[in-house]
mmCIF file of the C-alpha atoms, coordinates in Angstrom:
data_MODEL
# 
_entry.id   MODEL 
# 
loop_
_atom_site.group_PDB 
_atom_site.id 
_atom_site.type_symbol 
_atom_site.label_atom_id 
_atom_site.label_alt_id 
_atom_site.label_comp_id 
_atom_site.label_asym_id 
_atom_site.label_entity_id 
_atom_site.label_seq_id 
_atom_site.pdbx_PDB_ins_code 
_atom_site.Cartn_x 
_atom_site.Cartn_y 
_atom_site.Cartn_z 
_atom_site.occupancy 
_atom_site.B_iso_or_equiv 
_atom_site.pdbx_formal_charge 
_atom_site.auth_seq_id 
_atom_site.auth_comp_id 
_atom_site.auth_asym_id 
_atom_site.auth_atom_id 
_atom_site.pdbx_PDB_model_num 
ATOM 1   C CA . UNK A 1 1   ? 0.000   0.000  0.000   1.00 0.00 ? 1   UNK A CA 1 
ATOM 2   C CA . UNK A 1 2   ? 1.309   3.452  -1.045  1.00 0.00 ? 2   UNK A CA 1 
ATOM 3   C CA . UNK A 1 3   ? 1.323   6.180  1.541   1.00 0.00 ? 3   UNK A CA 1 
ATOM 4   C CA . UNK A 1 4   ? 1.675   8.879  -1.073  1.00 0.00 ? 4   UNK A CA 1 
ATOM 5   C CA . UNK A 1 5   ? -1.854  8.776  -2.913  1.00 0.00 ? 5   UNK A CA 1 
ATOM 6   C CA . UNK A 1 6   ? -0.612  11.371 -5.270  1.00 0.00 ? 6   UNK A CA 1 
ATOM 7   C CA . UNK A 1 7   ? 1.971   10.727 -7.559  1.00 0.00 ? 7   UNK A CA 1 
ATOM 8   C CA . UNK A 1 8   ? 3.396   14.067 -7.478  1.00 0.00 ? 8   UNK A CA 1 
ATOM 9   C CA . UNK A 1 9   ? 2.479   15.941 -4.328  1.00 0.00 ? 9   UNK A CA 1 
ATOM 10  C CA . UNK A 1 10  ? -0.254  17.772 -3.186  1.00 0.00 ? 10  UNK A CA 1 
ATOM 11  C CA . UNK A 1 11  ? 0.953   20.948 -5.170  1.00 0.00 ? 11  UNK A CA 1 
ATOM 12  C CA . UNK A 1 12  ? -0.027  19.112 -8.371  1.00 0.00 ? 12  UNK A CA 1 
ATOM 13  C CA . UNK A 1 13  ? -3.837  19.187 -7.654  1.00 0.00 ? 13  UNK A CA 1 
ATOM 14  C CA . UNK A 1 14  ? -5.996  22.112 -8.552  1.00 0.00 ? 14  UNK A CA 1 
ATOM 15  C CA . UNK A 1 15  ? -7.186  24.270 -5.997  1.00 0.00 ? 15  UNK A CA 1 
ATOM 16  C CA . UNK A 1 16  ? -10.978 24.917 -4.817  1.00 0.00 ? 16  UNK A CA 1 
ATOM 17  C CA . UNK A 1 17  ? -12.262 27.350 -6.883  1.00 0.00 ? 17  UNK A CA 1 
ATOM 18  C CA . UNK A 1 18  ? -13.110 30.746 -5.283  1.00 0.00 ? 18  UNK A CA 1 
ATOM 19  C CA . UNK A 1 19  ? -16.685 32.076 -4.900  1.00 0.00 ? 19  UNK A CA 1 
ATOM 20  C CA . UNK A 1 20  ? -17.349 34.878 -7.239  1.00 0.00 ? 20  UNK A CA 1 
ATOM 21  C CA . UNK A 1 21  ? -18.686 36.875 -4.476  1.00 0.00 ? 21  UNK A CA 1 
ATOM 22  C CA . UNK A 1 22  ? -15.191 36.346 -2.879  1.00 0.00 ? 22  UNK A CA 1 
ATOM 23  C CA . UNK A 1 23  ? -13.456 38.520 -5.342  1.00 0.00 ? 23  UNK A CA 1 
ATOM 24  C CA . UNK A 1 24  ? -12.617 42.228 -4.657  1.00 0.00 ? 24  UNK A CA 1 
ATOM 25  C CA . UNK A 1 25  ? -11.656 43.326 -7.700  1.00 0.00 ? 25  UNK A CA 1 
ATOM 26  C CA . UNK A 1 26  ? -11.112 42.397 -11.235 1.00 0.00 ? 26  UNK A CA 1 
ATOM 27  C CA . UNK A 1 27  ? -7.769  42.809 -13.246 1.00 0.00 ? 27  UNK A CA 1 
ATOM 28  C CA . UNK A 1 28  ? -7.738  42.556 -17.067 1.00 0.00 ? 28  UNK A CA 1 
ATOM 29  C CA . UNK A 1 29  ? -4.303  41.420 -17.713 1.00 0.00 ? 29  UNK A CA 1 
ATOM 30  C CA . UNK A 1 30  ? -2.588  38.589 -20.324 1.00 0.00 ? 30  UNK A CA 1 
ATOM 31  C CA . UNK A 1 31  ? -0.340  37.147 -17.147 1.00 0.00 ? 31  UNK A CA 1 
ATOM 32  C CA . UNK A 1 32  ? -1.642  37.217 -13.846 1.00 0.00 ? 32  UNK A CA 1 
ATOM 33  C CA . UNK A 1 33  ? 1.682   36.447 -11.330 1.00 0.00 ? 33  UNK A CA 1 
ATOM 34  C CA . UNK A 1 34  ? 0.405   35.231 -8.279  1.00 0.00 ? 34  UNK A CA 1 
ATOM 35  C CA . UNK A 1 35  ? 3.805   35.974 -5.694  1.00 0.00 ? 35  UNK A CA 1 
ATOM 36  C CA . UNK A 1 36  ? 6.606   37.658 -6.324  1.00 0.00 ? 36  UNK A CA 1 
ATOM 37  C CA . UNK A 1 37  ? 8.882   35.186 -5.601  1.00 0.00 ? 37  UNK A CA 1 
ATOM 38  C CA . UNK A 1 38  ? 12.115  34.061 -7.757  1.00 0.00 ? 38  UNK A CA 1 
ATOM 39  C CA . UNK A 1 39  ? 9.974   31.592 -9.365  1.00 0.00 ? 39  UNK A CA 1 
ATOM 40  C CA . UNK A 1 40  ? 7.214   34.713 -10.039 1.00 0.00 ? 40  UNK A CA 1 
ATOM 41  C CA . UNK A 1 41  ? 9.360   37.553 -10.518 1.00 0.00 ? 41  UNK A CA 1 
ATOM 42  C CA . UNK A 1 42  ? 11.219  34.948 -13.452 1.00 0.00 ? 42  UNK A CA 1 
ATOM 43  C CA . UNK A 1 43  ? 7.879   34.313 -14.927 1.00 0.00 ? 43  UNK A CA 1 
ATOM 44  C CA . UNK A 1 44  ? 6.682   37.996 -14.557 1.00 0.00 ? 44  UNK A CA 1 
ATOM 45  C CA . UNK A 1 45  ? 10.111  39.477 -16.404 1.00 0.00 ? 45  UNK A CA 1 
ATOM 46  C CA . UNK A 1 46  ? 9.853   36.555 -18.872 1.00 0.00 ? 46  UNK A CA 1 
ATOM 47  C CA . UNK A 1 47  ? 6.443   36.940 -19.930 1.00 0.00 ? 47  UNK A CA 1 
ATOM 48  C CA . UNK A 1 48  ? 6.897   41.220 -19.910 1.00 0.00 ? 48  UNK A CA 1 
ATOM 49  C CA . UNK A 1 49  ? 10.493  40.770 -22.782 1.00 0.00 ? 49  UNK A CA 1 
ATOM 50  C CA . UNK A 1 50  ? 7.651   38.779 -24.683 1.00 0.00 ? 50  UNK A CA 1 
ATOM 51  C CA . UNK A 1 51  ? 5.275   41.650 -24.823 1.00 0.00 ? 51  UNK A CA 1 
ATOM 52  C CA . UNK A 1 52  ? 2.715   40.212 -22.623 1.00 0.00 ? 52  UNK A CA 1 
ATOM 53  C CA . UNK A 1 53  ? 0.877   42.408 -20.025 1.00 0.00 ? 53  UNK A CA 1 
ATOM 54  C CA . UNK A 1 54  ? 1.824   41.295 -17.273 1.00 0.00 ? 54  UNK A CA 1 
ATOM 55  C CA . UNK A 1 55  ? 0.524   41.667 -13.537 1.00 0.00 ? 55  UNK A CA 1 
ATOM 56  C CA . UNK A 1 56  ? 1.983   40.533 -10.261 1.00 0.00 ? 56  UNK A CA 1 
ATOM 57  C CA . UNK A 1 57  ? 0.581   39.927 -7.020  1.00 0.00 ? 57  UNK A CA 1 
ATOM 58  C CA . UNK A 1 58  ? 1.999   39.894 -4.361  1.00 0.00 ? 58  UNK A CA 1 
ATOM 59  C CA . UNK A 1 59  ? 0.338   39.824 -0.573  1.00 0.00 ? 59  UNK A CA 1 
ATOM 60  C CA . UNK A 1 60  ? 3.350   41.027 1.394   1.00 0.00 ? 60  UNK A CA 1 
ATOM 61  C CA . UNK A 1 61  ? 3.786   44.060 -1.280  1.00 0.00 ? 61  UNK A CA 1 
ATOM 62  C CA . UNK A 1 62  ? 7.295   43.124 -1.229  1.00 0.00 ? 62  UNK A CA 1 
ATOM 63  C CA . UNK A 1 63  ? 9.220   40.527 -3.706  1.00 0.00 ? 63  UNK A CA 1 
ATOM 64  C CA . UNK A 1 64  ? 11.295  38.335 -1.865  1.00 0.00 ? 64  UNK A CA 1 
ATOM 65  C CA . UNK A 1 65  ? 13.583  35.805 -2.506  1.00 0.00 ? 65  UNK A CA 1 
ATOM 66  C CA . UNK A 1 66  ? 15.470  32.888 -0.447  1.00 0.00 ? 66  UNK A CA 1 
ATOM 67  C CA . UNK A 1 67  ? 18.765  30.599 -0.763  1.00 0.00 ? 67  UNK A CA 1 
ATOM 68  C CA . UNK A 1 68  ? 22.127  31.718 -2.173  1.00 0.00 ? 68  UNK A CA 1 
ATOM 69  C CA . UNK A 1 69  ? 22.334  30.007 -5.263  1.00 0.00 ? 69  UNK A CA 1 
ATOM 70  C CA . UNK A 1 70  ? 20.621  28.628 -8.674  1.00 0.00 ? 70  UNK A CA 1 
ATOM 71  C CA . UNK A 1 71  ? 21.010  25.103 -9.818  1.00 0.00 ? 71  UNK A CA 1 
ATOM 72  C CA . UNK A 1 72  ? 21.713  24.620 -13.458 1.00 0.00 ? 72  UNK A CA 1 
ATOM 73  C CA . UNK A 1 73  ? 23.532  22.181 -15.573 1.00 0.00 ? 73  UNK A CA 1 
ATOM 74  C CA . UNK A 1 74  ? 25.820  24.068 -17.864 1.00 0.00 ? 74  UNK A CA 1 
ATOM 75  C CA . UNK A 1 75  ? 26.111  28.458 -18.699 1.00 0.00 ? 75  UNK A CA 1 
ATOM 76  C CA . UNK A 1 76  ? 28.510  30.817 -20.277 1.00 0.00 ? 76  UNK A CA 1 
ATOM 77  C CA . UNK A 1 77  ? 30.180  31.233 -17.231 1.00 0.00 ? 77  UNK A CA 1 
ATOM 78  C CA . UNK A 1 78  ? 30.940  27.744 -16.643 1.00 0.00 ? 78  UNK A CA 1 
ATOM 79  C CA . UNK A 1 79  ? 32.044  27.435 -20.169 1.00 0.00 ? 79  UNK A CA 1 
ATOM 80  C CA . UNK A 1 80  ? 34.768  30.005 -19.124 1.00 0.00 ? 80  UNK A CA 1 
ATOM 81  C CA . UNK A 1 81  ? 35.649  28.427 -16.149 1.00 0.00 ? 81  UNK A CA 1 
ATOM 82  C CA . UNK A 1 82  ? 36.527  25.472 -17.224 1.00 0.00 ? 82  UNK A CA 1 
ATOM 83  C CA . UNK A 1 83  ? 33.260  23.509 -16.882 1.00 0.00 ? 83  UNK A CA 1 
ATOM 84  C CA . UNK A 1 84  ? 31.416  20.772 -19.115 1.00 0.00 ? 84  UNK A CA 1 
ATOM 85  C CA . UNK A 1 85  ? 28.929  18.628 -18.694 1.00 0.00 ? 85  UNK A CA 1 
ATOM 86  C CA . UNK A 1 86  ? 27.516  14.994 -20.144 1.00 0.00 ? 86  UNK A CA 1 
ATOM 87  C CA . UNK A 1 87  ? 23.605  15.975 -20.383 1.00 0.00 ? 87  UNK A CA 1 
ATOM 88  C CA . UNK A 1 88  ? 22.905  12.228 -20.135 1.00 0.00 ? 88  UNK A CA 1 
ATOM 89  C CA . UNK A 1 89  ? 25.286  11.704 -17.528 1.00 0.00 ? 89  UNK A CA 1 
ATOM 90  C CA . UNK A 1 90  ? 23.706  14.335 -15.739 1.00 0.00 ? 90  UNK A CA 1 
ATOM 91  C CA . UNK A 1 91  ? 20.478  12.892 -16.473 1.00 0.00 ? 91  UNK A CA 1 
ATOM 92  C CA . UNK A 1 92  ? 21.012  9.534  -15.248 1.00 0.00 ? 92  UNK A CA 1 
ATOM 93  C CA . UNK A 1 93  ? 23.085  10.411 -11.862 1.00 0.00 ? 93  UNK A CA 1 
ATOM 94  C CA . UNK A 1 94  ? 20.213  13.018 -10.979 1.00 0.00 ? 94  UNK A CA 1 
ATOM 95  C CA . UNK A 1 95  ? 17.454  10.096 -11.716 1.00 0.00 ? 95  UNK A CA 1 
ATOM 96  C CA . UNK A 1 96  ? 19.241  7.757  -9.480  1.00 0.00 ? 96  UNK A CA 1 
ATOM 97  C CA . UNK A 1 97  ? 20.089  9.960  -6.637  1.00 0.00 ? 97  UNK A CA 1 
ATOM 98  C CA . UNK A 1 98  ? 16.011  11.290 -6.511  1.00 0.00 ? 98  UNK A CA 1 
ATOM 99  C CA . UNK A 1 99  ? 15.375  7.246  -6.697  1.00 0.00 ? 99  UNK A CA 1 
ATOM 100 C CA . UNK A 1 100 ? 13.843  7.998  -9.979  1.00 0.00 ? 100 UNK A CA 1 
ATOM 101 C CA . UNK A 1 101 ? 10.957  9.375  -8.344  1.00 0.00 ? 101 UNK A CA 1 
ATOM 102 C CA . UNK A 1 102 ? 10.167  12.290 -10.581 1.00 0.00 ? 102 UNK A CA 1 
ATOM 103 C CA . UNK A 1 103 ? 9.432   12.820 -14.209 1.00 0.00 ? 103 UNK A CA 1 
ATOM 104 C CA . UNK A 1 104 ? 12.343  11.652 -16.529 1.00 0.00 ? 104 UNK A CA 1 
ATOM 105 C CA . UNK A 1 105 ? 11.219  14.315 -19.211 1.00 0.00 ? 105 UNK A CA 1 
ATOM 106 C CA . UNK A 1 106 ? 10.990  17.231 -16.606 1.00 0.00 ? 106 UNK A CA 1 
ATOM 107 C CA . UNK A 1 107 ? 14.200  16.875 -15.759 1.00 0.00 ? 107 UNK A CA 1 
ATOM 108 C CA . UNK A 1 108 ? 15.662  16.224 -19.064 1.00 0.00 ? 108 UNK A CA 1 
ATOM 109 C CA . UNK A 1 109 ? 14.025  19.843 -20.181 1.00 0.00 ? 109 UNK A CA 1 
ATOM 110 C CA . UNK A 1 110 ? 15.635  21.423 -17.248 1.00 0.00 ? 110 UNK A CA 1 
ATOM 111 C CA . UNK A 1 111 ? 18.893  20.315 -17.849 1.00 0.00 ? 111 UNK A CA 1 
ATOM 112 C CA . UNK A 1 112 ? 17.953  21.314 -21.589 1.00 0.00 ? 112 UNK A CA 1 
ATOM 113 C CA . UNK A 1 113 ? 16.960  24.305 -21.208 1.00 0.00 ? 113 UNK A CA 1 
ATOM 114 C CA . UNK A 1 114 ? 18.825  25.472 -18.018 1.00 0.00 ? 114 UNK A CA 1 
ATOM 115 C CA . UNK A 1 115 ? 21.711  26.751 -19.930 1.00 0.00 ? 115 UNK A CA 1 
ATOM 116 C CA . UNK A 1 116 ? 20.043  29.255 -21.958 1.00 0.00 ? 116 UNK A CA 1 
ATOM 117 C CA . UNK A 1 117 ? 17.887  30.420 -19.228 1.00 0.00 ? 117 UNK A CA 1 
ATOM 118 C CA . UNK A 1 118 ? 21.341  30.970 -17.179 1.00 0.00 ? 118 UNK A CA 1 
ATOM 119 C CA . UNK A 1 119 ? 23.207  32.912 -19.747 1.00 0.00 ? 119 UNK A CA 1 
ATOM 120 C CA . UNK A 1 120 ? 19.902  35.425 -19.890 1.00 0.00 ? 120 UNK A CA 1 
ATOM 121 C CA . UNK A 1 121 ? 19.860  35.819 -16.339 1.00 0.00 ? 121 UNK A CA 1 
ATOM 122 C CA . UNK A 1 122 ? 24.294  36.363 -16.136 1.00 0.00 ? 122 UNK A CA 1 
ATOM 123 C CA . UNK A 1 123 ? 23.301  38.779 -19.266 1.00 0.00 ? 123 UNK A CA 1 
ATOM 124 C CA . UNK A 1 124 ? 20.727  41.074 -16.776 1.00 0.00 ? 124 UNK A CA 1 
ATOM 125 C CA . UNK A 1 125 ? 22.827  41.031 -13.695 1.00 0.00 ? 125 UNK A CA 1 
ATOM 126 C CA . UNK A 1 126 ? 26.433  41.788 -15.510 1.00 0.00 ? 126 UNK A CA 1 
ATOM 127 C CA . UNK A 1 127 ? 24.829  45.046 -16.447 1.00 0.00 ? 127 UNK A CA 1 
ATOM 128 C CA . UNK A 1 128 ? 26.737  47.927 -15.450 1.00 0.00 ? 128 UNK A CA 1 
ATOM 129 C CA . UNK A 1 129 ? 24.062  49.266 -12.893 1.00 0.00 ? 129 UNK A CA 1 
ATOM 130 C CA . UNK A 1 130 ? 23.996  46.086 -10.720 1.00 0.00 ? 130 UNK A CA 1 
ATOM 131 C CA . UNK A 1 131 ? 26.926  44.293 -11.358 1.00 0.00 ? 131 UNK A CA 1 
ATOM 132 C CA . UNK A 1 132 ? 26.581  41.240 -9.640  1.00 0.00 ? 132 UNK A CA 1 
ATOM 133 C CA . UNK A 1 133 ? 29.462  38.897 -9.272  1.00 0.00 ? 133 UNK A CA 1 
ATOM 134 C CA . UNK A 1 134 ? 28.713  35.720 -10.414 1.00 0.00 ? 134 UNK A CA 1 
ATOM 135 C CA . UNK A 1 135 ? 30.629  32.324 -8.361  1.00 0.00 ? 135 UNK A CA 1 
ATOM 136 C CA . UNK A 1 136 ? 30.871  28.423 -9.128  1.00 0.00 ? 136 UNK A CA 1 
ATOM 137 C CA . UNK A 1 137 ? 29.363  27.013 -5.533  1.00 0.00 ? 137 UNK A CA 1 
ATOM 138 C CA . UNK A 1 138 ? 32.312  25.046 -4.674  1.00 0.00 ? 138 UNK A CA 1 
ATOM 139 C CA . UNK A 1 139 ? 32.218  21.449 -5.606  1.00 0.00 ? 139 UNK A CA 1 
ATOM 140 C CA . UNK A 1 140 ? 34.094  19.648 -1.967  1.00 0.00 ? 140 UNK A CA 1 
ATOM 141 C CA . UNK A 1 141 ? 33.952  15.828 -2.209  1.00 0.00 ? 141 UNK A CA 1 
ATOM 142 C CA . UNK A 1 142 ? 35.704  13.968 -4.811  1.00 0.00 ? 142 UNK A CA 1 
ATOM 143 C CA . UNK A 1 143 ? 35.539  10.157 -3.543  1.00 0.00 ? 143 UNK A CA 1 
ATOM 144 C CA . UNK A 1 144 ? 35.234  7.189  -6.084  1.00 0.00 ? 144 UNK A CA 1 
ATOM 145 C CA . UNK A 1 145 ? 31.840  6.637  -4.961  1.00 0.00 ? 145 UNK A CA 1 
ATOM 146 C CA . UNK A 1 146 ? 30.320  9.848  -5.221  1.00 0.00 ? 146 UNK A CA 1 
ATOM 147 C CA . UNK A 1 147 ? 31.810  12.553 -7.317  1.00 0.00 ? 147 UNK A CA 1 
ATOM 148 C CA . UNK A 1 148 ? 30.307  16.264 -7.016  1.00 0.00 ? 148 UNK A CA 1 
ATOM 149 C CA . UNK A 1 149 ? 30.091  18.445 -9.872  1.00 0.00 ? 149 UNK A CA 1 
ATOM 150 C CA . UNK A 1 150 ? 29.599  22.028 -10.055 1.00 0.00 ? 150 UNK A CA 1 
ATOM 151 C CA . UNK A 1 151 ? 25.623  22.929 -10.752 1.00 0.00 ? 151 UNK A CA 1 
ATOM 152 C CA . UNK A 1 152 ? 25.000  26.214 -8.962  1.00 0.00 ? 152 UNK A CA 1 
ATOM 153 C CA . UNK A 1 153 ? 25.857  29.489 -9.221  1.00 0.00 ? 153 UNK A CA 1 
ATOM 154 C CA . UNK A 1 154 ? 26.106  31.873 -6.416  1.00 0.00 ? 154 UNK A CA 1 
ATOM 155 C CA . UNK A 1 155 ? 25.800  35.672 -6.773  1.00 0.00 ? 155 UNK A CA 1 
ATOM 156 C CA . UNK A 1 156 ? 27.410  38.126 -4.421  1.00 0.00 ? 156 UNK A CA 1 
ATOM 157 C CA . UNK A 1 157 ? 27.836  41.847 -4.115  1.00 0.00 ? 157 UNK A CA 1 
ATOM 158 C CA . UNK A 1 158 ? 25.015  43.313 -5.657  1.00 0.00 ? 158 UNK A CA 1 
ATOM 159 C CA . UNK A 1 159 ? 22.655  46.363 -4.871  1.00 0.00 ? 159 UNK A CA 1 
ATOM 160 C CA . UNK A 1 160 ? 21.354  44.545 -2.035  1.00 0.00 ? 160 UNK A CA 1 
ATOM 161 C CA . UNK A 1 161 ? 24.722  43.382 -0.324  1.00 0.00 ? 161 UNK A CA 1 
ATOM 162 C CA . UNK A 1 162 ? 26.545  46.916 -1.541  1.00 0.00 ? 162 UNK A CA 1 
ATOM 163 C CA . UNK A 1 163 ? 23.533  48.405 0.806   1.00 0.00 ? 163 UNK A CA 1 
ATOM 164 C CA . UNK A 1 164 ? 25.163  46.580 3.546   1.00 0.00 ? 164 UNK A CA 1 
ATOM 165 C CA . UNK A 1 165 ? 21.861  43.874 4.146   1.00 0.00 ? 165 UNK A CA 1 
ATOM 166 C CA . UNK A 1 166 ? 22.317  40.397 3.247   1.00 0.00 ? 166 UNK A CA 1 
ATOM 167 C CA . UNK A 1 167 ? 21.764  39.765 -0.793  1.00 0.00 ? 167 UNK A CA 1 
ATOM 168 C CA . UNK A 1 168 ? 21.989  36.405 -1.896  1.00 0.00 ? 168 UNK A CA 1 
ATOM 169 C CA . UNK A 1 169 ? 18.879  35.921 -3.846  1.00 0.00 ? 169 UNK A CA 1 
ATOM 170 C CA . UNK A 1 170 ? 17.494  39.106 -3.411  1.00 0.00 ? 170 UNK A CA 1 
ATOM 171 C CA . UNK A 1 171 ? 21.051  40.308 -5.181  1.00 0.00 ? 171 UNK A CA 1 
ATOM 172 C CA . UNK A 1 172 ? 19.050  38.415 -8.439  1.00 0.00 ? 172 UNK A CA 1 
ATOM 173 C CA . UNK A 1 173 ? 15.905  39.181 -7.570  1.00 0.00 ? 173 UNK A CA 1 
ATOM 174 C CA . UNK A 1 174 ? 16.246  43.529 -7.050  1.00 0.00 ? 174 UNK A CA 1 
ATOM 175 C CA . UNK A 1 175 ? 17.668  43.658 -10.894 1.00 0.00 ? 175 UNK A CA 1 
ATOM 176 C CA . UNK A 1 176 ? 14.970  41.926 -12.410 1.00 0.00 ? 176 UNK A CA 1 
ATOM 177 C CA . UNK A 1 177 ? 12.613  43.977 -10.532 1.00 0.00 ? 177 UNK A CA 1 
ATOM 178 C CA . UNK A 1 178 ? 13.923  47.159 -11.306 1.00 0.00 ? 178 UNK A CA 1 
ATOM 179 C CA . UNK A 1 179 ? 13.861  46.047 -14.855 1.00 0.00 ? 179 UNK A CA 1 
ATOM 180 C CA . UNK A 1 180 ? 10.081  45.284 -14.634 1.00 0.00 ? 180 UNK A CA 1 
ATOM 181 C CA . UNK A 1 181 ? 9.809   48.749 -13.272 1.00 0.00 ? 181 UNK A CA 1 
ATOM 182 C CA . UNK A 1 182 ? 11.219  50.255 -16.590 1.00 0.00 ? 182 UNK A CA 1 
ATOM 183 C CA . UNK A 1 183 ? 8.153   48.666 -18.716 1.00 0.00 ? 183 UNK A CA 1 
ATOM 184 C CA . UNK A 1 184 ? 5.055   49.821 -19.485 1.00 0.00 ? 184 UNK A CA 1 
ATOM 185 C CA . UNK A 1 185 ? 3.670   46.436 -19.458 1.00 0.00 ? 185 UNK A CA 1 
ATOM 186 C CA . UNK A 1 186 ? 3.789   45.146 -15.978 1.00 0.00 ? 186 UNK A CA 1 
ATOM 187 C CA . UNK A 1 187 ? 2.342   46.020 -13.089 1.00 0.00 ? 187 UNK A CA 1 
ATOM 188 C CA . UNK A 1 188 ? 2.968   45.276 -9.367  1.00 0.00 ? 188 UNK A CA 1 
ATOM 189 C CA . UNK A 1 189 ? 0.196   45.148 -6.479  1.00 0.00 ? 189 UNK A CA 1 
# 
């Protein structure tokens, strides 16, 4: 007998849906954002470079973002450090260490696709006006058994950590937002 009744996790049912008479207001938008999280504010700024209109909601009326680093399998900046990867090496040592408990063609667009989606993000926050250093997280066991490889990058002194509070994510996270701010076509509540 299975103790997990759904396959993936209660985050892949749909919610309730809301009473009509629960609604406040009523946005006309293309892309509605609900949170301004990384995985939001990524989704908002993505949608917006498309031309989309693009709204974000948010209920703290603050983005925010958490961690210290972004997994991805393969960017520019590894390229010039030094770093290559086997995709379907990748593949099959990420499938065995999740137990191959997760969707064999999700991950194989991620490690697809992460690349790209790396080497636009690096594009935004090497711009002269936040400057964000960009770091390999360091890679620290080496055994025959179990060999690390490098698939994060960290980001460090940006306009969050120059204003002396801790950055990390919100070093990514304040660029793209003051991107969004620039456009015509998104808008924050």
């Amino acid at each position: 007998m299975s103790l997990n009744k759904n396959k993936w996790g209660d985050w892949a049912k749909a919610p309730e849906a809301i009473a009509l008479s629960q609604c406040k207001e009523t946005v006309e938008t293309e892309v509605l954002v609900v949170g301004a999280g990384m995985a939001g504010m990524f989704c908002a700024y993505s949608s917006a470079e498309c031309g989309k209109k693009v709204t974000v909601i948010e209920k703290t009326g603050a983005y925010s973002a958490r961690g210290f680093n972004i997994g991805v399998a393969g960017s520019s900046y590894m390229e010039k450090m030094g770093v290559k990867y086997d995709l379907d090496e990748i593949q099959r040592e990420w499938l065995k260490r999740c137990g191959n408990r997760c969707d064999e063609r999700i991950v194989h667009l991620f490690l697809e696709k992460s690349p790209e989606a790396m080497n636009w993000l690096l594009e935004v926050l090497s711009r002269p006006e936040y400057a964000v250093r960009t770091e390999l997280n360091a890679c620290a066991y080496l055994g025959e058994t179990y060999k690390e490889t490098y698939g994060t990058h960290i980001f460090l002194d940006g306009p969050i950590s120059r204003q002396g509070k801790f950055g990390g994510m919100n070093d990514v996270i304040e660029p793209l937002y003051c991107e969004m701010k620039k456009m015509d076509n998104v808008t924050f509540r």
